[in-house]
N, C-alpha and C positions, 0 to 999 in steps of 0.2 A: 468800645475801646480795645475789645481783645482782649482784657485782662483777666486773669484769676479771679475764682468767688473769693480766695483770699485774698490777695493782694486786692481787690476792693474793699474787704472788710475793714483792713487794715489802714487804708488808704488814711493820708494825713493829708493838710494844706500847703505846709512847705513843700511838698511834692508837688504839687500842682503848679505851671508854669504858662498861666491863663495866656499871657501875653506873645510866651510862643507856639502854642497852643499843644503845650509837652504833659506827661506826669514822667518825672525822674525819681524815680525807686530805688534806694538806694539798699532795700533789704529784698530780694528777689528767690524765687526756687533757680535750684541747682548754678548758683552765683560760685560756688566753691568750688565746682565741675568743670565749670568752664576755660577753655585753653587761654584766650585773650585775656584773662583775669579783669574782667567788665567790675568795674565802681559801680556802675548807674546804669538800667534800666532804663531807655530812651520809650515812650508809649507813645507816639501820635495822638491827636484826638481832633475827631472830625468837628465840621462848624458847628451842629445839632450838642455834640458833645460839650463840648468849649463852650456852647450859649447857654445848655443846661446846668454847668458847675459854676458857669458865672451868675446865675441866677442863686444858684444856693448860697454862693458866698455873698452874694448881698445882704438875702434872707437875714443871714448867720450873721451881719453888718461886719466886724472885722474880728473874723477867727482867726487865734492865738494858730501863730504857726504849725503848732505839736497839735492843735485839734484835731480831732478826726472827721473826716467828711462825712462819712454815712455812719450818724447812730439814731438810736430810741429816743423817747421819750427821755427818759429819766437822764439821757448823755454819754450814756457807756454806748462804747461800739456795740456794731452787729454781732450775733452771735452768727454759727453755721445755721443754726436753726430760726435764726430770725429772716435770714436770706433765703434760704427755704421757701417760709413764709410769704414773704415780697414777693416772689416769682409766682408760689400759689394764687397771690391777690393780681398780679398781673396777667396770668392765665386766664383766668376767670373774666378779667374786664377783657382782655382780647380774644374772648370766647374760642379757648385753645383747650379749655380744660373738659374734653370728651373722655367718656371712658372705653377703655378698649384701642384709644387712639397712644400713640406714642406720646410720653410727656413730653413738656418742654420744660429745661434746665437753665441753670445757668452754662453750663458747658455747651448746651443746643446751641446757645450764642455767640460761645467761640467759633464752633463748628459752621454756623452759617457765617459768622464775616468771614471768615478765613476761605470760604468758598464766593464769598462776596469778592473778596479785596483780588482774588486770583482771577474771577472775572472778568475784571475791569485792568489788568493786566500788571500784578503787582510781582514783580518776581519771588520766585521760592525763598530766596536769599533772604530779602529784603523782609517777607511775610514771615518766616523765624527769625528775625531781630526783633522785629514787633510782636509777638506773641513769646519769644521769652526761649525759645526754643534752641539749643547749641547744634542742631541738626536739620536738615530739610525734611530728613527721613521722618521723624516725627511731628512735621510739621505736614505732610504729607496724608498724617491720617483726621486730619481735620477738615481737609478740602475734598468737597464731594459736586463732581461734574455731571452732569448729564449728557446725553448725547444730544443735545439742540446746541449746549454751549460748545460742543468739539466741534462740532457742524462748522458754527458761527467761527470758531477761532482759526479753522481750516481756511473758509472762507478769506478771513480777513487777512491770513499769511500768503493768499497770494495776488493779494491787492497789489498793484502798481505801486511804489513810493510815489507820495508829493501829490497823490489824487484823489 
């Protein structure tokens, strides 16, 4: 989704907008910063996404608006350290967890969609709306290229149109 380890932790149901396949945030970082003076947080959420949080709120059969999406056992949100946790356990099952190799975070996963989403041709603009971001500049240090995809995008900028 792009989103924050907190703003998932956080994450409620009324925010969730299965049908358009949104989360609209209405408590966001640097919201008071920002020039447009933004209400809401617009989050895209890809099909994968959207299939998965529809699935939990089945689970959940009909969660109280104010619920929150991701907690424990016992019903209280995640803590930082529970999320932690989570990525430890998801490391491990997707055999990431080498030692000596670089972790993988939750921010790893900002960092790779955001190199994902640029990929596939999302503009800067567009890629800091969706990541929360009031700047390109700092949207900037998320996206990480290689020289196959400059190649590729060279390439592709001087394809004919319409062919």
């Amino acid at each position: 989704t792009l989103m924050r380890p907190g703003e998932l932790r956080t994450l409620r149901w009324r925010e969730v907008r299965l049908d358009d396949r949104l989360i609209l945030l209405t408590k966001f970082k640097a919201q008071k910063r920002r020039r447009d003076q933004a209400r809401l947080r617009a989050i895209p959420l890809d099909q994968p996404a959207a299939r998965l949080l529809a699935n939990m709120r089945g689970r959940a059969g009909s969660p109280h608006p104010d619920a929150l999406v991701f907690k424990g056992k016992t019903g209280k949100g995640w803590t930082s350290n529970a999320l932690r946790c989570r990525m430890r356990t998801a490391r491990k099952k997707a055999g990431l967890d080498m030692s000596g190799e670089e972790r993988v975070v939750c921010y790893t996963m900002r960092h790779t969609g955001a190199t994902a989403a640029t990929k596939r041709g999302i503009r800067d603009r567009m890629l800091a709306e969706i990541m929360g971001h009031t700047t390109t500049r700092t949207t900037a240090r998320y996206q990480h290229l290689d020289a196959a995809s400059m190649v590729e995008a060279l390439d592709q900028s001087r394809k004919p149109k319409g062919k």
